[in-house]
C-alpha positions in Angstrom: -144.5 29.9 18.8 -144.1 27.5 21.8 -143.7 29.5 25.0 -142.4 32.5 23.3 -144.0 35.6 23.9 -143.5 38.5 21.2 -141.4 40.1 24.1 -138.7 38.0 24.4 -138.7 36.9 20.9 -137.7 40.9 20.5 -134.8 41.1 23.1 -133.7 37.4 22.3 -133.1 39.4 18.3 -131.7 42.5 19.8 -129.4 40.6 21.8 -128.2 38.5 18.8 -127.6 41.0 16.9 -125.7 43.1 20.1 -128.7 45.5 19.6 -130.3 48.0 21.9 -133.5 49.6 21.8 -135.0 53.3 22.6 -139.2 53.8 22.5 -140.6 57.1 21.9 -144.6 56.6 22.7 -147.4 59.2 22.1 -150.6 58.4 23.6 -149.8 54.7 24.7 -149.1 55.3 28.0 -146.2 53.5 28.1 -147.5 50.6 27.4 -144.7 49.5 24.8 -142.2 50.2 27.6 -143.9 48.4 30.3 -144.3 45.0 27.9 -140.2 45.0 27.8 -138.7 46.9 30.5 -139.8 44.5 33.5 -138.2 41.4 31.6 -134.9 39.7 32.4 -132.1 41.2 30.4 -133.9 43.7 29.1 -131.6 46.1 31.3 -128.7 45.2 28.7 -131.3 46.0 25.8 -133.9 48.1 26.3 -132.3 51.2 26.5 -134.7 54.1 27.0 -138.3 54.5 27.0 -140.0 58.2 26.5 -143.7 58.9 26.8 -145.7 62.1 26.0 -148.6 63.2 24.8 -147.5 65.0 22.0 -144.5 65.6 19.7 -143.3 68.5 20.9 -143.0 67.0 24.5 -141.2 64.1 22.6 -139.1 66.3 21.1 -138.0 68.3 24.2 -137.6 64.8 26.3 -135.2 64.1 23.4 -133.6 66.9 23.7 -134.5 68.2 20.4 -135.6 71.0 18.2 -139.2 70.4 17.3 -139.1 73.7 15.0 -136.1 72.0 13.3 -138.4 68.7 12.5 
């Protein structure tokens, strides 16, 4: 609506509701994290942003157990 972009109609919610936000991206290139991450006060939101190309690289980069999953 207006001028608002779905970007900072995102962090303007995350920051009502004292939210944060983490991104784990397969095969987007980081595309999700490069739409948020750039914007002012995203750096008291937008948390963490983790691309791979597949789960098990996710996984690890999380610093999970993909044989647990």
């Amino acid at each position: 609506e207006d001028n608002d972009t779905l970007e900072s109609v995102i962090l303007a919610a995350l920051a009502r509701g004292n939210h944060t936000l983490a991104v784990a991206e397969t095969f987007t290139a980081g595309q999700i994290d490069a739409r948020l991450a750039h914007l002012p006060g995203a750096e008291m939101r937008f948390r963490r942003g983790l691309v791979a190309r597949s789960h098990a690289e996710l996984f690890a980069g999380a610093g999970l157990d993909a044989d647990a999953a």
